[in-house]
KOLVO-912922 format. One line per 2 residues: number of its first residue (from 1); their letters; for each residue x, y, z of C-alpha. Coordinates in Angstrom, 3 decimals. Layout:
# KOLVO-912922
NUM> a> X:Y:Z; ...;
//
This chain:
# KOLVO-912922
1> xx> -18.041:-33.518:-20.591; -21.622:-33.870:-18.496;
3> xx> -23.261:-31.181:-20.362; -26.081:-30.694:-17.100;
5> xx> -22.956:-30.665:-14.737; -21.676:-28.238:-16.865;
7> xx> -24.993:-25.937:-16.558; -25.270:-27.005:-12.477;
9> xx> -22.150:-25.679:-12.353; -22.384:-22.092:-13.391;
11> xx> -25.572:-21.504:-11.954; -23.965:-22.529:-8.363;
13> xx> -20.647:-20.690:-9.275; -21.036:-17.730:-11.279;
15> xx> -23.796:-16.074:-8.565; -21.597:-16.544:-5.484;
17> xx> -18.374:-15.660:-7.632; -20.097:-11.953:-8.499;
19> xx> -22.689:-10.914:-6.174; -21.845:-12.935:-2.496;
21> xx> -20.456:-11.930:0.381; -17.507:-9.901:-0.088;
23> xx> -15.303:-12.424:1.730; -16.405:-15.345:-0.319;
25> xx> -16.123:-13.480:-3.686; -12.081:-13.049:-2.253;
27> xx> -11.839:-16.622:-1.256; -13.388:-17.929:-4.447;
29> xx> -11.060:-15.418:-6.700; -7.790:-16.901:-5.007;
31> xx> -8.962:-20.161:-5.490; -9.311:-19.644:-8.917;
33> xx> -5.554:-17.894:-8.858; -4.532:-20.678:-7.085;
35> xx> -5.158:-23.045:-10.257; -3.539:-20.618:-12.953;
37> xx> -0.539:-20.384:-11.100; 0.013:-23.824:-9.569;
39> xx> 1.590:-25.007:-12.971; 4.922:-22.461:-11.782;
41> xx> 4.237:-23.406:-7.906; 7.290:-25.191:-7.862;
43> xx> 9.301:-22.000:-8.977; 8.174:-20.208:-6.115;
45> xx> 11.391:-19.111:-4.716; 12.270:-16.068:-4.778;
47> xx> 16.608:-15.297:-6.477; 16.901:-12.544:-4.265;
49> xx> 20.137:-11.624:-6.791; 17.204:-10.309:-8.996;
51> xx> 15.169:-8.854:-7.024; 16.793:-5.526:-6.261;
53> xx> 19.415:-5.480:-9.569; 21.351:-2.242:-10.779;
55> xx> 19.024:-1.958:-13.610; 16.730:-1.562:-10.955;
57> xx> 19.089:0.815:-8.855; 19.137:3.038:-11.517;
59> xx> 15.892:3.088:-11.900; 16.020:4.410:-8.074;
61> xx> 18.317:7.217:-9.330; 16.224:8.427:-11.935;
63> xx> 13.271:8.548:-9.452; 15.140:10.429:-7.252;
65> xx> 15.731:13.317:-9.181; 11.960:12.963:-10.821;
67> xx> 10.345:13.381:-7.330; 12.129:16.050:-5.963;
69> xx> 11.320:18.261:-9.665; 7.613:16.926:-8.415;
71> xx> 7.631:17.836:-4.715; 8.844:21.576:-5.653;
73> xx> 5.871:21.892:-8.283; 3.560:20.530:-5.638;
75> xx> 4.700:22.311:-3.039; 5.991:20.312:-1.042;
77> xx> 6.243:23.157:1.990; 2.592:22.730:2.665;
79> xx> 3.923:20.364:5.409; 4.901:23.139:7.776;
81> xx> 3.662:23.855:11.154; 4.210:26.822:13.571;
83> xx> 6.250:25.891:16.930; 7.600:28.818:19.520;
85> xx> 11.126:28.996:18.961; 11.338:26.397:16.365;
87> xx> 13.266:26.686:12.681; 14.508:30.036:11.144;
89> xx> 11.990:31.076:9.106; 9.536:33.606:10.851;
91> xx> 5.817:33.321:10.805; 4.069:35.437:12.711;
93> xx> 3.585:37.452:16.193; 1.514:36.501:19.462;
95> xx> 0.926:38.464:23.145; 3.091:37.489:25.853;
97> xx> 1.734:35.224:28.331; 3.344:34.753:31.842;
99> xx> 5.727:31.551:32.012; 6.323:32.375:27.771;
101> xx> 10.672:32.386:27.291; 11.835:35.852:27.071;
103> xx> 14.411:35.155:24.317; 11.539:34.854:22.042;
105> xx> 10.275:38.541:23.005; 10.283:40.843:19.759;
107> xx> 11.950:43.781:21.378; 12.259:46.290:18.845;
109> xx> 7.866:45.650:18.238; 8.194:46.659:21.698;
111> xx> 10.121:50.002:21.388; 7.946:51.010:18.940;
113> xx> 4.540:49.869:19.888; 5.161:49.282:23.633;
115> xx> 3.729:45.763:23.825; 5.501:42.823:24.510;
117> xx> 4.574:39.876:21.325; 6.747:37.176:21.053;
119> xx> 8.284:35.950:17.419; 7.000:33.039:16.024;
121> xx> 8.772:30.253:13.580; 7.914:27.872:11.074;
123> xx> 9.528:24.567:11.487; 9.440:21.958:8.220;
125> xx> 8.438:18.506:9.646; 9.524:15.161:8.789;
127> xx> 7.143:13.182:6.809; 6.708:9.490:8.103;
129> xx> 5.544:7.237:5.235; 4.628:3.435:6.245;
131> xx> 4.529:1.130:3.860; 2.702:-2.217:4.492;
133> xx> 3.278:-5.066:2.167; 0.583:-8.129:1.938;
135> xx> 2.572:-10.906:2.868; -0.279:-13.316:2.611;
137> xx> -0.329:-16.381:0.457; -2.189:-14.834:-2.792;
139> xx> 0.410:-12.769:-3.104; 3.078:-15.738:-3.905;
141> xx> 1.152:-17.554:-6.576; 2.954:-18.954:-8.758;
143> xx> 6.007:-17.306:-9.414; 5.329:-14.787:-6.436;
145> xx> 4.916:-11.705:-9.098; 2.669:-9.640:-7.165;
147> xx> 4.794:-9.745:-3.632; 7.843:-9.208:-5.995;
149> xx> 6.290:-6.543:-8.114; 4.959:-5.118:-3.834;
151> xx> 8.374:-5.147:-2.782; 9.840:-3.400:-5.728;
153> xx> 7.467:-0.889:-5.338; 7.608:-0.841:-1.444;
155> xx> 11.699:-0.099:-2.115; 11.311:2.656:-4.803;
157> xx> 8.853:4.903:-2.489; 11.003:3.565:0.234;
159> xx> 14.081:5.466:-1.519; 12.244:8.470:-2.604;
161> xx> 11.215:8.897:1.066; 14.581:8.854:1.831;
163> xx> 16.321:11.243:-0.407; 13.487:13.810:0.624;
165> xx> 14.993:13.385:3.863; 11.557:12.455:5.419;
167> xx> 11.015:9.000:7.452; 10.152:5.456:6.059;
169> xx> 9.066:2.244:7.714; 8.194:-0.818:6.512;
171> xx> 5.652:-3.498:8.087; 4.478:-6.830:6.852;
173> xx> 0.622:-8.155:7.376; -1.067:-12.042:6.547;
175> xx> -3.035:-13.072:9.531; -1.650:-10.225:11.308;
177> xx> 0.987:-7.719:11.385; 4.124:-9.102:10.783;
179> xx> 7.823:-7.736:11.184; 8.292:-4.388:11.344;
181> xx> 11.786:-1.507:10.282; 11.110:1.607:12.282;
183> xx> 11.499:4.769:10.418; 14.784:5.537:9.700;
185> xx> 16.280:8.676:7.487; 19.019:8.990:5.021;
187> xx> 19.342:7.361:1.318; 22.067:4.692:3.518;
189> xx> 18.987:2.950:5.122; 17.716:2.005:1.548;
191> xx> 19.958:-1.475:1.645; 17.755:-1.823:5.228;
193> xx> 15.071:-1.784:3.445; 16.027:-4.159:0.463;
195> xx> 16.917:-6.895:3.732; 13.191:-6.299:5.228;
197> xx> 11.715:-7.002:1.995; 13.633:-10.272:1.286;
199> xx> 13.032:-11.729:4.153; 9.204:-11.026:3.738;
201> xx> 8.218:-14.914:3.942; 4.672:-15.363:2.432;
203> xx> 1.898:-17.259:3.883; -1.432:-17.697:5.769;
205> xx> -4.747:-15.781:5.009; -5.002:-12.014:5.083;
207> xx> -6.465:-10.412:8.003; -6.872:-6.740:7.082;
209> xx> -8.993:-5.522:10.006; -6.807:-7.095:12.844;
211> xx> -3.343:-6.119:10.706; -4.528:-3.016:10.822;
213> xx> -5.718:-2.436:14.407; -2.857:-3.739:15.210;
215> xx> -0.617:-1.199:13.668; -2.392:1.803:14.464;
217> xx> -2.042:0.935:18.276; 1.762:0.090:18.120;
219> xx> 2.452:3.554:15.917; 2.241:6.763:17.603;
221> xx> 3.497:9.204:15.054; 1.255:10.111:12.195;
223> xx> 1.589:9.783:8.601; 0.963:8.195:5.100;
225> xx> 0.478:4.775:5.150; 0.482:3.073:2.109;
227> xx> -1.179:-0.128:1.359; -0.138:-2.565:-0.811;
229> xx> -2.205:-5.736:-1.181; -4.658:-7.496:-3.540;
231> xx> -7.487:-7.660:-0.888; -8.367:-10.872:-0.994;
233> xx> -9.247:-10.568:2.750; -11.349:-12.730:4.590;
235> xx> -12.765:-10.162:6.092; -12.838:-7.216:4.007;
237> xx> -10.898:-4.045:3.774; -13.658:-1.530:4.661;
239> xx> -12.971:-1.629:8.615; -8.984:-1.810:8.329;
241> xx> -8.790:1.316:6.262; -11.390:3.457:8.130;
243> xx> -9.963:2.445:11.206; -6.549:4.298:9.691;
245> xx> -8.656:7.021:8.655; -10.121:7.378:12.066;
247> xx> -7.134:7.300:13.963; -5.777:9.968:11.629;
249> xx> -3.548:8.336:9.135; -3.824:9.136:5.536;
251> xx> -4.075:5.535:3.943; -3.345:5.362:0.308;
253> xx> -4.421:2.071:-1.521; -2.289:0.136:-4.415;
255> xx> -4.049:-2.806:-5.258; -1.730:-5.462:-6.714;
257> xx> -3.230:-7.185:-9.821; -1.774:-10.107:-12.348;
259> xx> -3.850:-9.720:-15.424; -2.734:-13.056:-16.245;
261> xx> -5.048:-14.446:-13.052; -7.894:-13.173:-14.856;
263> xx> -7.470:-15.536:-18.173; -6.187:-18.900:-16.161;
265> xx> -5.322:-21.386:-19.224; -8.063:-24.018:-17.406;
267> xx> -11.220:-26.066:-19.022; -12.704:-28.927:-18.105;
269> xx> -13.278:-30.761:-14.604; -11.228:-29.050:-12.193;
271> xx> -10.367:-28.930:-8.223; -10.007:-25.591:-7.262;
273> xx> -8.307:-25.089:-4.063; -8.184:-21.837:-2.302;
275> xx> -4.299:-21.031:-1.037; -5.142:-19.475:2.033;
277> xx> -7.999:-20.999:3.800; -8.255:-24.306:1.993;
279> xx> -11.185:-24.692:1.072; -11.883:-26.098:-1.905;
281> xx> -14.589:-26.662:-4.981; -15.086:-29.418:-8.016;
283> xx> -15.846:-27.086:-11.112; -16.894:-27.892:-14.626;
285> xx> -14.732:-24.868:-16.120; -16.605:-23.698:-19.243;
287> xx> -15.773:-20.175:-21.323; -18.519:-18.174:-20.092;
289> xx> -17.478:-19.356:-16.573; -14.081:-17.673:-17.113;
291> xx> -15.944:-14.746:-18.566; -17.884:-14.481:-15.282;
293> xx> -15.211:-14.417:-12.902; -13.285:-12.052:-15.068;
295> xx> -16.285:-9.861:-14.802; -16.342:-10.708:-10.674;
297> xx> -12.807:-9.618:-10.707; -13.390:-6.571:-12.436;
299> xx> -16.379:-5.791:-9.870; -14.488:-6.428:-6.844;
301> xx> -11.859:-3.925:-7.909; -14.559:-1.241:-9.135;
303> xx> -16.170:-1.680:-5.752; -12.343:-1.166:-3.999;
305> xx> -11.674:1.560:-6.234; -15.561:2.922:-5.370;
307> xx> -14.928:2.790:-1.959; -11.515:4.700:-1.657;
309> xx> -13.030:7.598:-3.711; -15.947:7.435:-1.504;
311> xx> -13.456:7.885:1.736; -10.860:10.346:0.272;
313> xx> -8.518:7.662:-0.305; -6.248:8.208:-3.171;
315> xx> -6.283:4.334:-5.074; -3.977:3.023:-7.817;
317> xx> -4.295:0.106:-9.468; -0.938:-1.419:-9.735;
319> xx> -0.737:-4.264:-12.321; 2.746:-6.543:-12.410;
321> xx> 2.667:-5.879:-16.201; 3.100:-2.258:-15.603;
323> xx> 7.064:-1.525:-14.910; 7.814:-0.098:-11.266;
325> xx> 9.002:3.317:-12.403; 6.127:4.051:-14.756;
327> xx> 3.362:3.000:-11.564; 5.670:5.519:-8.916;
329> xx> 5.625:8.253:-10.848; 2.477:8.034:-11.544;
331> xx> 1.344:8.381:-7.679; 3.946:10.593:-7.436;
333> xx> 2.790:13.291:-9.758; -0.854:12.928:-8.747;
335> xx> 0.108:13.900:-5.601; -0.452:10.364:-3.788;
337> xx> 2.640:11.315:-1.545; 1.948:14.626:-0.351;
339> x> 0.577:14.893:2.688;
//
């Protein structure tokens, strides 16, 4: 080994890799993915008779009765609005106005008081939860853990959603948004959902700004709209979630993580080849190299996590290591799905 390549090297590396432009910092990271997991690349289909298995069914059971213990200590009836005429449960009185339905007139106020107030109800609305899976090409490395470990999660708050009788919807995103379930109700959609995510076929670069424009202009009703990605996005994630936040969505980030990416089994002279754009890099791969992109790593999720806390954007950081139950009830009893 060329002991001044070696030092050329992680001078022109290292500086890019933790303190460049947020988009390069991402491209650089999945190229360096890209080489720890092309050993398995070959293994990159998915068995989709293991994706959704009945140990993982029950595991959807046991949720279910978890979250709705959860939602009644929360208080879940936060989510209730006041509509004329609407529900059974009353709420309060207002003056009659002229063109106002007369059924709705609270006679016996009137016999006593002499003034005609109408009855109002409280109505219990329907939650819509979208769930947005990165379907982008860092998320299939190697043997496709983090999309697998996104999809298991996407189905589990998916089926919780459900059984609350609330409304879930699923969308895919890469270089822009992808297919799409409308919300749909009842625990019977939840084999709906396991379809969608099968078919979720990975690829391109991640777009996050455009993905998300284009969501918030083809969805009209409201809700939480969870997030699940490793933002590796060419061009950040800063716009696409403000741009929910502005358009009144609640976003709420899970950031997908391998924690083997961040110790790749790699020395020497290597080509590293980012899997989305391309691009690619002749490296002298040294241990205090490694040490400095795990440190990168470990910024450019601090600075996600920074950012989300910053915005009032609940953020979870959702390792493959980390089984799917453990990682939902965790954002379930921190209240990540209460709106």
């Amino acid at each position: 080994m060329n002991s001044s390549r070696e030092g050329r090297d992680e001078q022109s590396s290292a500086p890019r890799l933790g303190q460049g432009p947020q988009e390069e910092r991402a491209a650089l990271a999945a190229a360096a993915l890209g080489v720890a997991g092309s050993r398995s690349a070959g293994a990159s289909g998915r068995k989709t008779d293991t994706l959704f298995d009945e140990a993982f069914m029950a595991k959807l059971e046991y949720l279910e009765i978890v979250s709705r213990k959860t939602f009644q200590a929360l208080n879940r009836g936060e989510r209730r609005s006041k509509k004329l005429g609407a529900g059974l449960e009353f709420a309060d009185h207002r003056r009659y106005s002229p063109g106002d339905d007369f059924r709705n007139i609270d006679w016996n106020v009137y016999a006593r008081l002499g003034k005609l107030l109408l009855r109002l109800y409280e109505e219990e609305e329907d939650l819509f939860v979208y769930l947005l899976v990165d379907g982008s090409a860092s998320m299939a490395l190697g043997d496709r853990a983090k999309l697998d470990h996104a999809s298991r999660i996407a189905a589990a708050l998916a089926y919780v959603t459900l059984a609350g009788l609330d409304r879930a919807s699923l969308a895919s995103f890469s270089e822009k948004l992808g297919q799409r379930l409308l919300p749909a109700r009842g625990k019977s959609q939840i084999f709906r959902v396991f379809d969608f995510l099968r078919g979720i076929a990975p690829g391109g670069v991640t777009s996050f700004r455009e993905s998300m424009r284009a969501f918030v202009h083809e969805t009209k009703r409201r809700g939480l709209v969870v997030v699940m990605s490793d933002f590796y996005a060419q061009d950040g994630y800063e716009e696409g979630l403000n741009y929910l936040r502005y358009h009144r969505f609640e976003p709420v980030v899970l950031q997908m993580v391998d924690e083997r990416e961040l110790s790749p089994a790699l020395r020497g002279d290597v080509l590293l080849v980012d899997c989305e754009t391309g691009r690619h890099k002749e490296m002298t791969l040294t241990p205090r190299l490694l040490e400095k992109y795990r440190q990168a790593h470990e910024a450019f999720s601090g600075e996600l996590e920074t950012f989300c806390t910053a915005s009032h954007i609940p953020y979870y950081r959702a390792p493959v290591q980390t089984p799917v139950d453990e990682l939902v009830l965790g954002i379930l009893r921190s209240g990540g799905m209460l709106s």
